[in-house]
C-alpha positions as CSV (number, residue, x, y, z in Angstrom):
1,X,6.2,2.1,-1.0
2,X,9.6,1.5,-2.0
3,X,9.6,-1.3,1.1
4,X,6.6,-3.3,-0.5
5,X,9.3,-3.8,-3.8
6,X,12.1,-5.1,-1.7
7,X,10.2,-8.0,0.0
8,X,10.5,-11.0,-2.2
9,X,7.5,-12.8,-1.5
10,X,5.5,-9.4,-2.5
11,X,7.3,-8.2,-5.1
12,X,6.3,-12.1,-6.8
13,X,2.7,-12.0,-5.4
14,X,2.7,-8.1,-7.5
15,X,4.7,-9.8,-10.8
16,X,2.2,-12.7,-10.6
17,X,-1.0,-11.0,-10.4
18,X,-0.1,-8.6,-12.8
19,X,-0.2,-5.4,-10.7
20,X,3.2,-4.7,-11.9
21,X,2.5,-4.1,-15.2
22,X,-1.4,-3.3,-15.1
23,X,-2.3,-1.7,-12.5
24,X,1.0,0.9,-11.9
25,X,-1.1,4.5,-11.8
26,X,-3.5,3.0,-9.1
27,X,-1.4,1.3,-6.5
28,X,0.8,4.4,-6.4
29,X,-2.6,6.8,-5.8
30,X,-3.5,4.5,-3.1
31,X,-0.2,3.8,-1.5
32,X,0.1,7.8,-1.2
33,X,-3.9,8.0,-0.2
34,X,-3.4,5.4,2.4
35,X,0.4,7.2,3.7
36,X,-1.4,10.4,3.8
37,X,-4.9,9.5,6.3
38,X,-1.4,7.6,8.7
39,X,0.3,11.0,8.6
40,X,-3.1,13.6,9.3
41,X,-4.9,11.0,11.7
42,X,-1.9,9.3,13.4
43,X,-1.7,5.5,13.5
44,X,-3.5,4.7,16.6
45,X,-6.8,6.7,15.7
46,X,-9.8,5.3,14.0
47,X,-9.0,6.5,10.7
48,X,-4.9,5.6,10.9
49,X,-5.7,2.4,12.2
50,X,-8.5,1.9,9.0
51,X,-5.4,2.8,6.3
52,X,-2.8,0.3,8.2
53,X,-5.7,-2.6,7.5
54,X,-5.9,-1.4,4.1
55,X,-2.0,-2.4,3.4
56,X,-2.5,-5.9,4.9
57,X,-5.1,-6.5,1.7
């Protein structure tokens, strides 16, 4: 999570559209939902694979 801050051209997309300051509690609930189906399923399964797409969004 820490990584998606550190990238400039996120970390203006995230200022910009407000998730920054509006949206806080929920992109950190995700982010750990998402990390969490990666680390039970693995990456290469169905599931990992399905959490992976969800970061590209």
């Amino acid at each position: 999570m820490v990584k998606t801050f550190c990238v400039p051209s996120i970390s203006r997309l995230l200022t910009r559209t407000g998730e920054f300051h509006h949206h806080t509690q929920k992109r950190y609930d995700d982010t750990g939902l998402l990390i969490a189906e990666i680390l039970q399923w693995g990456y290469e399964s169905e599931r990992g694979a399905e959490a992976i797409a969800g970061f590209r969004l």
